[in-house]
C-alpha positions as CSV (number, residue, x, y, z in Angstrom):
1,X,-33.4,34.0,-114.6
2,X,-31.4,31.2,-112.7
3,X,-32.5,27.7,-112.6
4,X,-33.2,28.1,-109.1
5,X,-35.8,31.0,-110.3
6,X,-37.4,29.3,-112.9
7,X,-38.3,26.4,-110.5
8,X,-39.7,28.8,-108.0
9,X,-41.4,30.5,-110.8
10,X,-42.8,26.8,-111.9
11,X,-44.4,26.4,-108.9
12,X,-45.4,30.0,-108.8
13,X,-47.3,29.3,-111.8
14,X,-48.9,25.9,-110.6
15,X,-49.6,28.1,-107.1
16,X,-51.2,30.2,-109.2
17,X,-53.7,27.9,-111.2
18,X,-54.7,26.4,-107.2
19,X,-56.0,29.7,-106.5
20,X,-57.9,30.1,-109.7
21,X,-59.6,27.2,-109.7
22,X,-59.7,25.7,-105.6
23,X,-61.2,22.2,-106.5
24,X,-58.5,21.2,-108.3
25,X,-56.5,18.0,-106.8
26,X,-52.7,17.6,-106.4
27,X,-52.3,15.2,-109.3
28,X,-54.4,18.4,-111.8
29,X,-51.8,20.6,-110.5
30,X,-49.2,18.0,-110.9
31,X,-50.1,17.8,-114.1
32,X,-49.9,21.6,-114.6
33,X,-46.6,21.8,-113.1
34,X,-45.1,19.0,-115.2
35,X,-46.1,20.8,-118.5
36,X,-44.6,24.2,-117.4
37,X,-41.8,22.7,-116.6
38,X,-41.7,20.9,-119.6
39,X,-41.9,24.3,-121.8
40,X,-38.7,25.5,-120.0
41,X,-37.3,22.7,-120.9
42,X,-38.0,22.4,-124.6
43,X,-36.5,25.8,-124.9
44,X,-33.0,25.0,-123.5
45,X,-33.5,25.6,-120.0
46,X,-31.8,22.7,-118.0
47,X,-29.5,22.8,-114.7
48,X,-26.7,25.4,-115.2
49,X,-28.0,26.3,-118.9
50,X,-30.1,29.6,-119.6
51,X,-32.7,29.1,-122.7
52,X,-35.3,31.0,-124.0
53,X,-38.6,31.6,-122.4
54,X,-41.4,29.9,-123.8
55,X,-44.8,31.6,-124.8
56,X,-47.3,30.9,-122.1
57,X,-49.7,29.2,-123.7
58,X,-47.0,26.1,-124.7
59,X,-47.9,24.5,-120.9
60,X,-51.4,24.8,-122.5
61,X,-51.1,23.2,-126.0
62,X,-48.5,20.4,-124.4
63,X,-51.9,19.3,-121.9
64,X,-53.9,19.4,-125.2
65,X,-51.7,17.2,-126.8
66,X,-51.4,14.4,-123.7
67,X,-53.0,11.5,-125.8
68,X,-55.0,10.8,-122.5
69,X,-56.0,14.3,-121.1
70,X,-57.5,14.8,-117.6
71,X,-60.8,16.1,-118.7
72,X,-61.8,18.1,-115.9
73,X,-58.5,20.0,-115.9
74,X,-58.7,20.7,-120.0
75,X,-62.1,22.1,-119.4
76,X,-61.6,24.6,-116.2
77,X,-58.5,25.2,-118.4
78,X,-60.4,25.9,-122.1
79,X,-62.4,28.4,-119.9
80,X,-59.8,30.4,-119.9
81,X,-58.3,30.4,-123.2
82,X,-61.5,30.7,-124.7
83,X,-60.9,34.7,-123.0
84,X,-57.6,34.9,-124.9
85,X,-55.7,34.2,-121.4
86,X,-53.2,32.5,-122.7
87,X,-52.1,34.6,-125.8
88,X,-49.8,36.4,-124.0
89,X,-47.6,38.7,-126.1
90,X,-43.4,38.0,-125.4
91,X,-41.5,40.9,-124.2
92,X,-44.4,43.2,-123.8
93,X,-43.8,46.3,-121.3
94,X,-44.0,45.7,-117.6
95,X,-45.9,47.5,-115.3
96,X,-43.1,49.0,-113.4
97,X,-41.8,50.2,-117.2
98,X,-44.4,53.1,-116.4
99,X,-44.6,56.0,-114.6
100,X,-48.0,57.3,-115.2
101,X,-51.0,55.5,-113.0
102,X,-52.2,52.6,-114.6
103,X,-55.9,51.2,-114.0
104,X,-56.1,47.3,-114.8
105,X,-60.2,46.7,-114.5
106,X,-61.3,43.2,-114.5
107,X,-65.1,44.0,-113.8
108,X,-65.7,43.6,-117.1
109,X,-66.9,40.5,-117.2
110,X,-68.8,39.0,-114.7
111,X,-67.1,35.5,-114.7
112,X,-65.6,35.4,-111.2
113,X,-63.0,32.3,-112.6
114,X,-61.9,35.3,-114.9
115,X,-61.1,37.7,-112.6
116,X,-59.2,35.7,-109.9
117,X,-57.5,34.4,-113.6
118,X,-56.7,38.0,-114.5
119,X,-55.8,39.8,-111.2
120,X,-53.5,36.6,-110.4
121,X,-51.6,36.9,-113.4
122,X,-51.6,40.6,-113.1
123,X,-50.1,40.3,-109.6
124,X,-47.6,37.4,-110.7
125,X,-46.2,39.3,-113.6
126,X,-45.6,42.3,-111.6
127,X,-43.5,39.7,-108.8
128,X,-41.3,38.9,-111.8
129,X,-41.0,42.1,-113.2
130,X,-39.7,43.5,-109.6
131,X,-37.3,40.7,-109.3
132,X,-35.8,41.8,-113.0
133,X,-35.3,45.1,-112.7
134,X,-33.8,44.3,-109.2
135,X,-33.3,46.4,-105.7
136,X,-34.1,50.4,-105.8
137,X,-33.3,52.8,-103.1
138,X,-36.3,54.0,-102.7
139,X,-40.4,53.5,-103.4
140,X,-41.1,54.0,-107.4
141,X,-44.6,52.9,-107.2
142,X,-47.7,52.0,-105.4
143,X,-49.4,48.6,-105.8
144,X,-53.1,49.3,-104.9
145,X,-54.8,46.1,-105.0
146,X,-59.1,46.6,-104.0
147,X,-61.0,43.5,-104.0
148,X,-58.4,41.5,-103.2
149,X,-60.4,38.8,-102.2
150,X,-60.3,38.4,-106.1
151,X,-57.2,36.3,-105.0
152,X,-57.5,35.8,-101.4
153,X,-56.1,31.9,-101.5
154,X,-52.7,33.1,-103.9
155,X,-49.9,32.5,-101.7
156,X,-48.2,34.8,-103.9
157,X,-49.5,38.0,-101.7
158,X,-48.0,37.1,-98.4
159,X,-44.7,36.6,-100.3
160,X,-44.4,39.4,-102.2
161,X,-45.5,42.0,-99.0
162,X,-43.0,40.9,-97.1
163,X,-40.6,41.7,-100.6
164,X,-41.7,44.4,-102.3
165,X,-40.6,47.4,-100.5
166,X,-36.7,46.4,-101.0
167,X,-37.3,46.4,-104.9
168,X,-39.5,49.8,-104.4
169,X,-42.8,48.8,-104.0
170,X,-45.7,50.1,-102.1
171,X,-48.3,47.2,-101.8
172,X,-51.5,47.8,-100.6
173,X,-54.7,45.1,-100.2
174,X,-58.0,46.0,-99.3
175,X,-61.1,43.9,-99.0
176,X,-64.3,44.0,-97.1
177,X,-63.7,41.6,-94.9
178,X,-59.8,40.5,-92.7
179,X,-60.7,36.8,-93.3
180,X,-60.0,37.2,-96.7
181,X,-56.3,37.5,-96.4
182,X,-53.9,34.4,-95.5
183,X,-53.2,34.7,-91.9
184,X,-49.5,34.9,-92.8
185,X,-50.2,38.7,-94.5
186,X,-50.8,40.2,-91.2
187,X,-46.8,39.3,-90.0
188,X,-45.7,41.3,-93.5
189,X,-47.8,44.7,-92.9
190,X,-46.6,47.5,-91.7
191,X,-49.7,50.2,-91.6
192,X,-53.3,49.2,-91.5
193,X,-56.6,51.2,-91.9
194,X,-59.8,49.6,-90.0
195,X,-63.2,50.6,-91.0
196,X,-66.4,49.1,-89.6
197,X,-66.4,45.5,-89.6
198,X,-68.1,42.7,-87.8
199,X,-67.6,41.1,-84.9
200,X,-64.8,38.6,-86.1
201,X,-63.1,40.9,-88.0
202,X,-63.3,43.5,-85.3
203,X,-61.5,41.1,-82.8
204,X,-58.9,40.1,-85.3
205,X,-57.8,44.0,-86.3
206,X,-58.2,44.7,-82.2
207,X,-55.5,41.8,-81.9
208,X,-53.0,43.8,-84.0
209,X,-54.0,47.5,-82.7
210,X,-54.2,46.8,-79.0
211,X,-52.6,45.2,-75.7
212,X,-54.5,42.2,-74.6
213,X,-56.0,44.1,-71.8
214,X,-57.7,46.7,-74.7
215,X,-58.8,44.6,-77.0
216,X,-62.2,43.9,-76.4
217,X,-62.4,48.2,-76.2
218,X,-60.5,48.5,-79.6
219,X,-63.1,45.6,-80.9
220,X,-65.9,47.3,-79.5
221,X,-65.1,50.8,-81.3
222,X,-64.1,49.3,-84.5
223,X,-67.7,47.3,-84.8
224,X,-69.1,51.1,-83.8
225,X,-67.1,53.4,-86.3
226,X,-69.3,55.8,-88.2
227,X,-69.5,56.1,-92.0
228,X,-66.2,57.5,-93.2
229,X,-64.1,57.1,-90.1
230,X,-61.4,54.4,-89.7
231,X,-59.1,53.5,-87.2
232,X,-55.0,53.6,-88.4
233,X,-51.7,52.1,-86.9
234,X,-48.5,51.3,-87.8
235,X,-45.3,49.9,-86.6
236,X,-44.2,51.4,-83.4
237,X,-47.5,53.1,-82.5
238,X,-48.1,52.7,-79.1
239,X,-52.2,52.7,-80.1
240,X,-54.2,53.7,-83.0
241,X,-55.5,56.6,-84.0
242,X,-59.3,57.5,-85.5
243,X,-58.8,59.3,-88.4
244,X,-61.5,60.9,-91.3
245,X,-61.7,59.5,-95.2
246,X,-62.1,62.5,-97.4
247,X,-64.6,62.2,-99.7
């Protein structure tokens, strides 16, 4: 890791605790940021110098110890390490170490703070991991991501779409609604598949599918699709094509 790549993964981090917990303010993340980048740097890690890197709860206990805390931050924050978030065990296995299917559930619990904590990280660690093991020639594994409105305001999932196939990755997203994703996704994908949706939704995917002069008909069919049919396309289609789910 470069220092260029620890500062971008600083701010991944911060990025990261934004989408967690939305009403935070820019001087809460600022804070955040400040004591991540103060845990690099009380492991050896300064311009030009590689040093070790830091558990991840050492951001957290550095906040804890700020003789004048921001409270609100320390308790949106205590949430989460009250869950064991934070202890975090260094050099554990990656993901992308394994070639067996892997299921991460995060339904457990039914604290919706918790799971966009979770499925962030989850997604985040994988980003690194990809960046460390480096460029493949060709796809290794398949990132399926369902409810991914879990982390629908992470600005990590634009970014790492638009990535992950030249370090051999197959990312997937699915949610129940096209609002959920950052507009920016939609300039990253190469295949969608459309089931029924409302109105807004059904304009937006017609937008992608269609010419201008067909997408009020493309709209119009996606709002109408029967139970188990979808509508696919993909680069260089000239117009989508219904297809059937198995069941």
């Amino acid at each position: 890791m470069t220092q260029g790549s620890t500062s971008d993964n600083i701010t991944l981090l911060r990025d990261n605790f934004a989408a967690i917990f939305p009403d935070l303010g820019d001087v809460q993340l600022g804070r955040v940021r400040e004591a991540i980048k103060q845990s690099y740097a009380d492991r050896g890690w300064a311009l030009g110098t590689r040093g070790e890197i830091p558990p991840f709860a050492t951001f957290y206990d550095l906040l804890k110890a700020d003789p004048k805390p921001d409270k609100g931050l320390m308790t949106r924050l205590a949430e989460l390490a009250d869950y064991g978030l934070f202890e975090s065990t260094t050099g554990a296995p990656s993901l992308l170490d394994n070639a067996t299917p892997t299921l991460v559930q995060i339904h457990s619990s039914q604290n919706e703070v918790l799971q966009r904590a979770f499925s962030t990280f989850v997604l985040h660690n994988l980003y690194q991991s990809m960046f460390r093991r480096g460029t493949q020639s060709r796809i290794t594994h398949a990132i399926i991501f369902d409810e991914a409105h879990r982390a629908a305001r992470l600005k990590l999932i634009p970014t790492m779409a638009k990535e992950c196939r030249k370090y051999g990755l197959s990312f997937v997203v699915a949610s129940q609604e096209a609002k959920d994703f950052d507009s920016s996704l939609f300039n990253a994908v190469a295949n969608y598949l459309a089931l029924r949706v409302n109105e807004a939704d059904a304009k937006l995917m017609a937008k992608i599918f269609a010419s201008s002069d067909k997408v009020t008909l493309y709209a119009d069919r996606i709002k109408q699709m029967a139970k188990f049919k979808a509508w696919f396309y993909s680069e260089g289609m000239r117009s989508p094509l219904p297809v059937a789910l198995a069941g």
